[in-house]
C-alpha positions as CSV (number, residue, x, y, z in Angstrom):
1,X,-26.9,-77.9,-177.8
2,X,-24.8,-79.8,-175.1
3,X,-21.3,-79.9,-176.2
4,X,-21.9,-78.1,-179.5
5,X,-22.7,-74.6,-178.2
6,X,-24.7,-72.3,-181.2
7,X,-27.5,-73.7,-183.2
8,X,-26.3,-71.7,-185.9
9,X,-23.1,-74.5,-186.3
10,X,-25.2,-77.4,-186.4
11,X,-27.8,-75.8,-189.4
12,X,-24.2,-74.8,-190.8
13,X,-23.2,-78.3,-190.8
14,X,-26.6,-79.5,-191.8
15,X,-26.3,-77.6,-194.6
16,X,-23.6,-78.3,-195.9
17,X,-21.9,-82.0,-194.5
18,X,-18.5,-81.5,-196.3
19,X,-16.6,-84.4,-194.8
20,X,-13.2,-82.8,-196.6
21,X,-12.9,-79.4,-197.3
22,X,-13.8,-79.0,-201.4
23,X,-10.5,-78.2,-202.8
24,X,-9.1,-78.5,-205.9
25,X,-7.9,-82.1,-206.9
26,X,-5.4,-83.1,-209.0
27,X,-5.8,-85.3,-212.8
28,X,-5.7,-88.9,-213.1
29,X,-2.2,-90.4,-213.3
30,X,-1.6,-90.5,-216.4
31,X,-2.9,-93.8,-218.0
32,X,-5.4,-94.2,-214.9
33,X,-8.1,-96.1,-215.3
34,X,-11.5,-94.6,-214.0
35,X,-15.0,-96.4,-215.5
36,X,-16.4,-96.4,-211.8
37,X,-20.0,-98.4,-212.0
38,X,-22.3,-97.2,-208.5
39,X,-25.2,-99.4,-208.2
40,X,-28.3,-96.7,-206.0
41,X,-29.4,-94.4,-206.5
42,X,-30.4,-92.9,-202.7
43,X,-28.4,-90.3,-200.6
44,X,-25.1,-92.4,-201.0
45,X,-25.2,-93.4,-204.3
46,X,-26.0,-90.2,-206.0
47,X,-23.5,-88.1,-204.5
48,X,-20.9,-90.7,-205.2
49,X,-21.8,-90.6,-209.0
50,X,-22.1,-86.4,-208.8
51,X,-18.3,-85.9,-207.2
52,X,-16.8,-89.2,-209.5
53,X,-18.5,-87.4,-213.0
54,X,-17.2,-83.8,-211.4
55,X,-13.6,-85.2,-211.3
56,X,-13.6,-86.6,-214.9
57,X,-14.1,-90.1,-214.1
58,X,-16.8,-92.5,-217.0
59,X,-19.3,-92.9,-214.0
60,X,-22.6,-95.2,-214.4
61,X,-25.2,-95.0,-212.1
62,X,-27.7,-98.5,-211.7
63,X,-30.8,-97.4,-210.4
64,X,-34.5,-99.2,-211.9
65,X,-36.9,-96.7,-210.4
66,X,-38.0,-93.2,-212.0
67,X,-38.5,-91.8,-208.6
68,X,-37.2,-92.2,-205.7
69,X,-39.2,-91.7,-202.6
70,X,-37.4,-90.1,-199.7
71,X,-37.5,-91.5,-196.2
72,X,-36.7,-88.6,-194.2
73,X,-39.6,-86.1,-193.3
74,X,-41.5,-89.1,-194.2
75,X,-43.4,-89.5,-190.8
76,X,-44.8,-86.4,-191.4
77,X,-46.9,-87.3,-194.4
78,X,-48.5,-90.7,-192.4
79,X,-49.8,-87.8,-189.7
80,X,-51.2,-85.9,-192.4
81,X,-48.7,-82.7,-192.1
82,X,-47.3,-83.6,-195.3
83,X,-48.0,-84.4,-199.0
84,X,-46.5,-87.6,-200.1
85,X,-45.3,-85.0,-203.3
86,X,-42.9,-83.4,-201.3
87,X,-41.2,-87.0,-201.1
88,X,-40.7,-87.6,-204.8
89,X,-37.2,-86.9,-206.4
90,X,-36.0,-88.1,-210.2
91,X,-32.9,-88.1,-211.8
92,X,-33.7,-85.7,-214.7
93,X,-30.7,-83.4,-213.3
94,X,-28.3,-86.0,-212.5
95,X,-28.3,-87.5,-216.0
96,X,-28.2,-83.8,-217.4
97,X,-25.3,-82.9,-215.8
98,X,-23.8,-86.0,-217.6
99,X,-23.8,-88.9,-215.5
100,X,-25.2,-92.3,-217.4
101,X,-27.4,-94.0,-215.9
102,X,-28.2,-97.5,-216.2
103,X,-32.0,-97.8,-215.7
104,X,-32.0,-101.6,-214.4
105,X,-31.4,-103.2,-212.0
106,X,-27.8,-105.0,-210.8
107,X,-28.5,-108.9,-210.8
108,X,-24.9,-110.2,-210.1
109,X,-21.4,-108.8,-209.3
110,X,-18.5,-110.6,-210.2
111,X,-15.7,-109.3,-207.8
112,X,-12.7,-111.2,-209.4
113,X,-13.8,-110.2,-213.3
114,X,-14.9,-107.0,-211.8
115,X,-18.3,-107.0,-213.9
116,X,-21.7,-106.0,-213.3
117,X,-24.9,-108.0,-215.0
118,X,-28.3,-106.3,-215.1
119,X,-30.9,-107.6,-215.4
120,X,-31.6,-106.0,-218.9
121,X,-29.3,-108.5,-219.8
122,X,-25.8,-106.6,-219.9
123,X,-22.9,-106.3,-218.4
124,X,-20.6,-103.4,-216.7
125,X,-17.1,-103.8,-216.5
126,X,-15.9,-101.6,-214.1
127,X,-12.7,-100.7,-212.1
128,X,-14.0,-99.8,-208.7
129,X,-17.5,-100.6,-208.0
130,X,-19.7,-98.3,-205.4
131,X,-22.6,-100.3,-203.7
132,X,-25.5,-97.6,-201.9
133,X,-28.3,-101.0,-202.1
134,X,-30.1,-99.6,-198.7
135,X,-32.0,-102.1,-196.6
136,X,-33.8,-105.0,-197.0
137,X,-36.8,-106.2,-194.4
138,X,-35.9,-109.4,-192.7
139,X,-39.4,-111.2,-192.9
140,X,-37.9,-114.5,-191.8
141,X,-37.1,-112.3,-188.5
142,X,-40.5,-112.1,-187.1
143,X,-43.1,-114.9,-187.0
144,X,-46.3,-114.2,-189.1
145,X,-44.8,-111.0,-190.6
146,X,-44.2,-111.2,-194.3
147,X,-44.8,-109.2,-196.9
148,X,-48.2,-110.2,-196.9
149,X,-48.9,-109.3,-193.6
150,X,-47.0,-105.8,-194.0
151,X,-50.0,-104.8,-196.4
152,X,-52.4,-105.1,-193.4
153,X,-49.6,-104.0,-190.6
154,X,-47.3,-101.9,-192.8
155,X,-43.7,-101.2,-191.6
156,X,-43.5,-98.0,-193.9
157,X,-40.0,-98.1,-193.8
158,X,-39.5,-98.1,-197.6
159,X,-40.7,-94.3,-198.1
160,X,-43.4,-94.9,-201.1
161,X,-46.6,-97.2,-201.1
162,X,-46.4,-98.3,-197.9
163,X,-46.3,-94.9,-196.5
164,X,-49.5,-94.1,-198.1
165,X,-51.0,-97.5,-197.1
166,X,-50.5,-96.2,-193.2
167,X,-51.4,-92.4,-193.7
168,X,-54.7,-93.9,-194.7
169,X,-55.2,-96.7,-192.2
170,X,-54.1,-93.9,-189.5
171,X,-56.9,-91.6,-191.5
172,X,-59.6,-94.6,-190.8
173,X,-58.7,-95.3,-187.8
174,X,-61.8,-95.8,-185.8
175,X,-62.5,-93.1,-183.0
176,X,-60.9,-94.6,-179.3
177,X,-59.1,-97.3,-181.2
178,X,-55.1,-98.8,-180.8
179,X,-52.6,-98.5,-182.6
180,X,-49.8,-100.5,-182.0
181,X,-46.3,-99.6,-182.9
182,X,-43.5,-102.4,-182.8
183,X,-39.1,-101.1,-182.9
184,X,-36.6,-103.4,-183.7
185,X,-33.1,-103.9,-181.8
186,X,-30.6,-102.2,-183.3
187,X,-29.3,-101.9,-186.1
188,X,-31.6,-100.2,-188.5
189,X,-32.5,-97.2,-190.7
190,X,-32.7,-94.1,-188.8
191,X,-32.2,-94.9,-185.2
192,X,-34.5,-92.2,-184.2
193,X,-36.9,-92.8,-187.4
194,X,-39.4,-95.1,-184.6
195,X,-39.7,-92.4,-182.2
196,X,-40.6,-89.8,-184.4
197,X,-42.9,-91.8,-186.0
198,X,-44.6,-92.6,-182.8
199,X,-44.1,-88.8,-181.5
200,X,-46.4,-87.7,-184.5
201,X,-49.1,-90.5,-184.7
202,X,-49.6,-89.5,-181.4
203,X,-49.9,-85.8,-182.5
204,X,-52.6,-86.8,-184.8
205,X,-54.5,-89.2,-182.7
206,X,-54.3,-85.7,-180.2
207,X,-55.6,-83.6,-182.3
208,X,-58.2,-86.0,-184.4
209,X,-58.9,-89.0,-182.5
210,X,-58.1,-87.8,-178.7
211,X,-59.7,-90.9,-177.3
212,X,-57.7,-93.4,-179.0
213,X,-54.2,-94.5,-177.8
214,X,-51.1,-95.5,-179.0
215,X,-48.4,-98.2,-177.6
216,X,-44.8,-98.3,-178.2
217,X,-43.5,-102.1,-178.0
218,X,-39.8,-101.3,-178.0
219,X,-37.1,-104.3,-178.5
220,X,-34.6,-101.9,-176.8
221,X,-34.2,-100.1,-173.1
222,X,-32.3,-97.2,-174.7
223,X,-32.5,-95.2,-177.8
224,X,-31.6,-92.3,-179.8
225,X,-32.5,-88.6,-178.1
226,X,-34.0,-90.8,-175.2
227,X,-34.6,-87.7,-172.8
228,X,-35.6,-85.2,-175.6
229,X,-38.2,-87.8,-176.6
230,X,-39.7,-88.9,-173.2
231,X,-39.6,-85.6,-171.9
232,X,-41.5,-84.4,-175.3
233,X,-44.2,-87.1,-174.8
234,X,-44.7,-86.7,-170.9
235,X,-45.6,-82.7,-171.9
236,X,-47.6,-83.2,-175.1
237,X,-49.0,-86.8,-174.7
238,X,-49.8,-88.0,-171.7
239,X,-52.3,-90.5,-171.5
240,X,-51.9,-91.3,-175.6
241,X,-48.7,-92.5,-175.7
242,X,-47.5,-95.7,-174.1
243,X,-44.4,-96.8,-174.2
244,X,-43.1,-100.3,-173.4
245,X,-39.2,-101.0,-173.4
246,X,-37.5,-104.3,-173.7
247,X,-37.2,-104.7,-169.7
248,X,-40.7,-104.1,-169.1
249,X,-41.4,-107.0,-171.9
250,X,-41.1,-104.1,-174.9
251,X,-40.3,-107.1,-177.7
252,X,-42.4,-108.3,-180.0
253,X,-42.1,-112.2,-180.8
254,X,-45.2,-112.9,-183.6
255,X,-47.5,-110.9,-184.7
256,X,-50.9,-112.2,-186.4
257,X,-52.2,-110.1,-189.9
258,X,-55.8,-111.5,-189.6
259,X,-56.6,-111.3,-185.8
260,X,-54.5,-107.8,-185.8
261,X,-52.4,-109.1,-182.6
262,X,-49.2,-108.2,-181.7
263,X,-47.4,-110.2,-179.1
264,X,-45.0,-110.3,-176.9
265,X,-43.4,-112.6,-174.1
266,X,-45.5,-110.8,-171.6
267,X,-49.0,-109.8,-173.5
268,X,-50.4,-109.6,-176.9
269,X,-51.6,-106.9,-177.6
270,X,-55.4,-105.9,-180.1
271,X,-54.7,-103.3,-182.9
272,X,-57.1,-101.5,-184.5
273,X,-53.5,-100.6,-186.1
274,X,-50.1,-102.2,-186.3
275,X,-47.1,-100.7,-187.6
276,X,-44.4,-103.8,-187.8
277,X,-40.9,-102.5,-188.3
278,X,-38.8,-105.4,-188.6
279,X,-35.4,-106.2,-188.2
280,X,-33.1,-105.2,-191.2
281,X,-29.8,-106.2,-193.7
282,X,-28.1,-104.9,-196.3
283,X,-29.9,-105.3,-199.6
284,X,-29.5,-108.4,-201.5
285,X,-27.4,-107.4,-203.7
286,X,-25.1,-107.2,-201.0
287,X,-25.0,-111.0,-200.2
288,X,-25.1,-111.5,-203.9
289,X,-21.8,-109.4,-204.4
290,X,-19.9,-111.2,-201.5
291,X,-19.5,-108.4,-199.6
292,X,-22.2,-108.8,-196.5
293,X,-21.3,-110.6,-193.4
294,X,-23.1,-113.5,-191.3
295,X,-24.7,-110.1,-190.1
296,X,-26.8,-109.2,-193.1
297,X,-24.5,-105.9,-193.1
298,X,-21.2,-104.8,-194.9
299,X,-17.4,-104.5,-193.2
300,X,-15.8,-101.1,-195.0
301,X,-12.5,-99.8,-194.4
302,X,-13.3,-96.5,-192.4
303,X,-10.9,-94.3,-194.6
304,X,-12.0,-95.4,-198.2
305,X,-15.1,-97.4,-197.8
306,X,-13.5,-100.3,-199.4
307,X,-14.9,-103.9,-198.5
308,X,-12.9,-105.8,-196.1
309,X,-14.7,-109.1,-197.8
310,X,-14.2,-108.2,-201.6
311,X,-11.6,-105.9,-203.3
312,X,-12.3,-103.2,-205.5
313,X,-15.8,-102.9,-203.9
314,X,-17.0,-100.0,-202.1
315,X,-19.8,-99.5,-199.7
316,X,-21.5,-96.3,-198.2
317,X,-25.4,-96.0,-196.9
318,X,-27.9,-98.0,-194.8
319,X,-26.1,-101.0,-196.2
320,X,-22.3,-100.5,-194.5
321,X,-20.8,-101.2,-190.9
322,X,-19.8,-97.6,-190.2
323,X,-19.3,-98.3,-186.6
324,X,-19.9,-95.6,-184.2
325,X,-22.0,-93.7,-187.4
326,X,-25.7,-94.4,-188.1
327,X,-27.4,-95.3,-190.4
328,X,-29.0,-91.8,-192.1
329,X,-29.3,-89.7,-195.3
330,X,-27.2,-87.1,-193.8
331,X,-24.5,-90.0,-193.1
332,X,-24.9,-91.3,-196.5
333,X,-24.5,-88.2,-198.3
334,X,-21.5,-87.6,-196.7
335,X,-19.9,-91.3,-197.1
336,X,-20.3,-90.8,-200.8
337,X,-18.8,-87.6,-200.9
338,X,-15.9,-89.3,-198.8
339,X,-15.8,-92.8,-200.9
340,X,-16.0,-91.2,-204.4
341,X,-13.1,-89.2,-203.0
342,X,-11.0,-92.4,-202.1
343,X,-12.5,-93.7,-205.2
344,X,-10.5,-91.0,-207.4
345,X,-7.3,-90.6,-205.2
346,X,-7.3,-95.1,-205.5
347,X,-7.1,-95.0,-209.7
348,X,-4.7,-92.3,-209.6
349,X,-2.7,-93.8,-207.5
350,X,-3.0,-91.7,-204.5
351,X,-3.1,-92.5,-200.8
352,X,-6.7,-91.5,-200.0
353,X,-7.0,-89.3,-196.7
354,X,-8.2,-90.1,-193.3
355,X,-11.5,-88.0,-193.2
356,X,-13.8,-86.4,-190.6
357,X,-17.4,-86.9,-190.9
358,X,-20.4,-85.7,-189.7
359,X,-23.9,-86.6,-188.8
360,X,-27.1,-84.9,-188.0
361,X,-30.4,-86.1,-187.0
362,X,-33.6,-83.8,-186.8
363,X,-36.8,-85.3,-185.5
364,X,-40.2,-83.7,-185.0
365,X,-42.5,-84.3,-181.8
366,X,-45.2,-82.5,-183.2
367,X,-45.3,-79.3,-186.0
368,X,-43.0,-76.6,-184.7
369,X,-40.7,-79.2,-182.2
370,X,-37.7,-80.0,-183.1
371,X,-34.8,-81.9,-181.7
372,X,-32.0,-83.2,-183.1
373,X,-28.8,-85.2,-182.3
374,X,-24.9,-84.3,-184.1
375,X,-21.7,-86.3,-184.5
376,X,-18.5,-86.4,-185.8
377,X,-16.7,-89.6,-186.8
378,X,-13.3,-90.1,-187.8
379,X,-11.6,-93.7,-188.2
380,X,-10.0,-95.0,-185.2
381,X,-8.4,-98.8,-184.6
382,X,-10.1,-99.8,-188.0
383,X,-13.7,-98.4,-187.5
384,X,-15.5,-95.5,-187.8
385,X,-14.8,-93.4,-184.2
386,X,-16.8,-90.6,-182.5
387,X,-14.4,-87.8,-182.4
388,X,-14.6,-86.9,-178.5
389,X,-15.8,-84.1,-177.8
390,X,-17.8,-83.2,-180.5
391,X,-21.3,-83.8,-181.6
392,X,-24.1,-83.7,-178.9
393,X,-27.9,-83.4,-179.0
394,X,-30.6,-80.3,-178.2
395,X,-30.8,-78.9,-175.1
396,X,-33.1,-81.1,-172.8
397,X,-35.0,-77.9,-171.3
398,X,-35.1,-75.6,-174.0
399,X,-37.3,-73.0,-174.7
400,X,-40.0,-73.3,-176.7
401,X,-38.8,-70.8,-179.5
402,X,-35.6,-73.0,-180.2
403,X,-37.9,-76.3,-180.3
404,X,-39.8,-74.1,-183.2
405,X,-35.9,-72.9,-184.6
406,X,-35.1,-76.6,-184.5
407,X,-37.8,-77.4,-186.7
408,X,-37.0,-74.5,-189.0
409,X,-33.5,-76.2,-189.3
410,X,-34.9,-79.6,-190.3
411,X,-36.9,-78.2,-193.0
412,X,-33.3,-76.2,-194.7
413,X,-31.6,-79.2,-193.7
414,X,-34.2,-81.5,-195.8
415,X,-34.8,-78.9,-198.8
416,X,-30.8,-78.2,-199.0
417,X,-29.7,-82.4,-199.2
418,X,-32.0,-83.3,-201.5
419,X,-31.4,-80.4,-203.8
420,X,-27.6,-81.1,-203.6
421,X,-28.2,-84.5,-204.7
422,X,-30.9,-84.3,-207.0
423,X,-31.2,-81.1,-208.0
């Protein structure tokens, strides 16, 4: 990897993302208070509520779904490499290792009472409150694109039906036909997310339908593992894959469900298929909690994850300003592990640490490719700070036996998160 040397590291790191080392902590003060509500149940919010229950803390954990549908590795099962199975995760474990869980939903926070209502009707009282509410689609972003229209031009960027629903239109699609694949400006879930997505729609219209084509309308001149993807694509799909950045008129401005257009200042564009990913915010319950800013997203504190709008209300996920640090699982996982931390050093009346984190980011060009991208954040002049000189991404000419190691990686990275947090 530039800058990072050994693969072995980076699957090291994958593996196991401690943002502290795990050492023993100490009690609660004595007469601490520690009912600790976390409303998600994704990446974030599950590790929070595993390391708070661990350290003796009344944790309750608001999630309404039985399953939750994981986003990563999820591009694989809309090219037909994956079953949509392999995505599906429940909380049988979690609530056997003796975490509550709420199964509702949270309707309103009230940050000065400090109280949770569900929408079963009750209330949580809590002392320190941990929000993971993901993303919400901004369909007022994008003229004509609702969520209506995303069941004709799915975004799939909710892991779960609407994954399926573009897995089969990609299955139908006819032989020599378009599809049409639109990227927001940043920020969003999984910076690289897109460009995987497109890397492996184009593996299957190689391999299945090698006379259709696929466009990339990107709102951005720049992205995530630029050179590892273009480089990728200009070996494996030439003449399939198109793609069309901001500056040579890359951003989509409407799109139309029933004519299947998608258009842009410069053209609009036929699809046989559209995939629509649309600008993003932090989930609603966000906004209602207080704690979103005038940019849909969340202001922390880089050190405990506290909001900078609302006291006593923590944020970790897709739904925080983490500065320098994306928006991932791996990133999540690790926040949680860092906020529950702050969490139990705040109620017992401890000066929570400055922590290192650390990010990784596998992505698959076709089966057997891998590439991937590290970091390491600490917090720097308020915000979350790359650490120089650490982090970096694959090697851009790599051989093709550690594109295949790479991939290897992904799939220990994938199977080891997701049995740490719901296994």
């Amino acid at each position: 990897m530039t800058r990072l040397g050994r693969r072995a590291v980076l699957a090291g790191l994958a593996a196991a993302a401690l943002p502290r080392p795990a050492l023993p902590r100490p009690a609660l003060a004595q007469g601490a208070r520690g009912r600790v509500v976390v409303v998600g149940g994704g990446f974030g919010g599950a590790t929070a509520a595993r390391v708070l229950h661990r350290a003796g803390l009344a944790v309750t954990l608001v999630e309404p779904a039985e399953t939750y549908w994981a986003c990563p590795f999820s591009n694989e099962v809309i090219a037909g490499l994956r079953p949509m199975s392999a995505q599906a995760f429940g909380y049988d474990a979690l609530r056997a290792s003796g975490v509550t869980l709420a199964r509702t939903s949270a309707e309103a926070i009230d940050g000065a009472a400090r109280r949770v209502r569900l929408a079963d009707g009750t209330a949580l009282d809590y002392d320190r409150l941990i929000l993971s509410p993901g993303i919400a689609l901004r369909f007022d972003a994008l003229p004509g694109y609702d969520a209506a229209a995303a069941e004709v031009m799915p975004h799939a960027w909710k892991a779960g039906a609407q994954t399926e629903l573009l897995a089969r239109q990609l299955a139908a699609l006819p032989e020599g036909g378009t599809v049409v694949l639109s990227v927001p400006g940043n920020p969003y879930r999984c910076p690289p997310g897109p460009y995987e997505r497109a890397s492996l729609i184009a593996h299957y219209l190689k391999t299945r339908k090698p006379r259709a084509k696929l466009i990339v309308l990107d709102a951005k001149d720049t992205f995530s593992k630029q050179k590892l993807f273009q480089q990728a694509w200009a070996a494996l799909y030439p003449g399939i894959l198109d793609y069309v950045p901001l500056a040579a008129g890359g951003q989509v401005t409407s799109v139309d469900a029933t004519a299947m257009t998608v258009a842009t200042d410069f053209e609009t564009y036929k699809a046989d298929l559209a995939c629509i990913i649309p600008p993003q915010r932090a989930a609603p319950i966000a906004s209602a909690a207080g704690v979103a800013d005038r940019s849909g997203w969340c202001p922390i504190d880089p050190v405990t994850f506290e909001s900078r709008l609302v006291p006593g209300i923590h944020v970790v996920g897709d739904a925080a300003i983490a500065g320098a640090m994306p928006k991932s699982a791996f990133a999540a996982n690790a926040q949680g592990k860092v906020c529950a931390e702050a969490v139990i050093d705040l109620l017992a009346g401890r000066a929570p640490e400055a922590p290192k984190l650390i990010n990784t980011c596998y992505s698959l060009v076709a089966p057997g490719y891998g590439i991937s991208v590290a970091g390491v954040y600490h917090p720097a002049n308020g915000v979350l700070a790359d650490v120089e000189g650490a982090g970096g991404t694959s090697p851009v000419d790599a051989p093709e036996t550690v594109r295949r190691q790479e991939a290897v990686y992904a799939e220990d990275w994938y199977r080891t998160i997701t049995a740490a947090v719901f296994g």
